[in-house]
N, C-alpha and C positions, 0 to 999 in steps of 0.2 A: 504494500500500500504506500502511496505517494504521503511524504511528512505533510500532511495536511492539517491545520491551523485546528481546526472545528471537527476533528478526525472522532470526536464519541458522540459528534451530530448526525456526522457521513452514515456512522455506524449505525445508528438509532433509523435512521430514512435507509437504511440498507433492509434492516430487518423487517420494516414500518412495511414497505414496498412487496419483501418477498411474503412475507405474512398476507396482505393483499389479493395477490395471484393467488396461492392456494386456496384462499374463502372463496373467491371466483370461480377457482378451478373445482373445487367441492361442493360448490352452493348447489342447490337444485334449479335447473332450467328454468324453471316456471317463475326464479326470482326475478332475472332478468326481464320473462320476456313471458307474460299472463298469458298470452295468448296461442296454447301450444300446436293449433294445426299449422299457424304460420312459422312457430319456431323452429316446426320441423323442418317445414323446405327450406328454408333462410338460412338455418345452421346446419344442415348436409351439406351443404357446398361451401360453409365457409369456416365451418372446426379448423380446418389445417391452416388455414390463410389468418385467424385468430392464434393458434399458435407459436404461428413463425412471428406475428406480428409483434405479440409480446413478447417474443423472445429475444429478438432481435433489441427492441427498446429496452431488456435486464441488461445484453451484453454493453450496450452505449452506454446506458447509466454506468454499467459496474466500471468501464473502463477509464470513465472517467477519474477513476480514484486507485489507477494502479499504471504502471510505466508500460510502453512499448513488450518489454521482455515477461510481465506478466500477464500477458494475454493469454495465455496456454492455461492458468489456474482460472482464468474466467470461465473458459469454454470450459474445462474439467466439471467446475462448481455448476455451471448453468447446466449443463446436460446431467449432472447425476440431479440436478433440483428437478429437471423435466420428468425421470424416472422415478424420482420420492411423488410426485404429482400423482401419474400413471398408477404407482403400488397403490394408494390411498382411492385412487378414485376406484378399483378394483374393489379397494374395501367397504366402500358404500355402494350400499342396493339399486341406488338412483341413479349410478354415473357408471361411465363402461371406461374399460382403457384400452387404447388400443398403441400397440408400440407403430404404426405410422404418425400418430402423435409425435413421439421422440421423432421422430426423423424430421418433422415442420418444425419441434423445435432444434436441432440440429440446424438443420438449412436457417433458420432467423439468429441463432449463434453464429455461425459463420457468416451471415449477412452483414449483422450489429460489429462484428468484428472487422470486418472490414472495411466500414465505413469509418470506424474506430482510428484505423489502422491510415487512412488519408488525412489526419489532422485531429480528430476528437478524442484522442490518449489524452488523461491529464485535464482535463477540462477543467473538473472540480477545483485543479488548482490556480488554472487562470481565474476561474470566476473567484475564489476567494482572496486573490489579489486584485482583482477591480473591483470589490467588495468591501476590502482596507481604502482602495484609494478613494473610491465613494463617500466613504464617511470622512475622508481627510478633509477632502476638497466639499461637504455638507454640512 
């Protein structure tokens, strides 16, 4: 993790975040979206495109708060989080897992990562340097 200023706030929005997805990823359909004959067709074709989608947005956030050379522990973290997901939803009656899941998440880890990887390493620490300077100059 990059020496970051605010590093047991990073933490706290790290946890805050993944805590998040899995209520999402475990909640029952119908919280979302009451009305389930249209849930059905709406979310057939778009579980995987949901998947990658959020996934890829854990890898950009997480990368923001780790260097270049730890991007290999994101992907590691992200992809075994995608499979603790899949076990659990397994373990509720209400939700099914399917490991083409992991692979959207996969494919949105490697995506996140690579956008990552053009300029968005580190972010968290630029922003909390125009963040210092913010308040200097207010």
């Amino acid at each position: 993790m990059l020496p970051l200023r605010f590093r047991r706030r990073w933490q706290l929005a790290n946890g805050v975040l993944l805590l998040c997805v899995l209520v999402a990823a475990l909640a029952p359909l119908a919280w979302y979206w009451p009305d389930r004959a249209r849930l059905g067709s709406w979310f057939d074709g778009s579980d995987k495109w949901l998947h990658g989608i959020t996934f890829a947005l854990l890898a950009l956030w997480f990368a923001g708060q780790f260097r270049r050379s730890g991007l290999w522990r994101i992907a590691v973290g992200l992809l075994a989080f995608g499979v603790f997901i899949e076990l659990c939803q397994r373990g509720v009656g209400y939700r099914s897992a399917e490991w083409l899941d992991v692979a959207a998440d996969a494919a949105g880890i490697a995506a996140g990562l690579a956008i990552a990887a053009l300029g968005a390493v580190g972010w968290s620490l630029r922003f909390e340097h125009w963040l210092a300077g913010a308040r200097q100059t207010g």
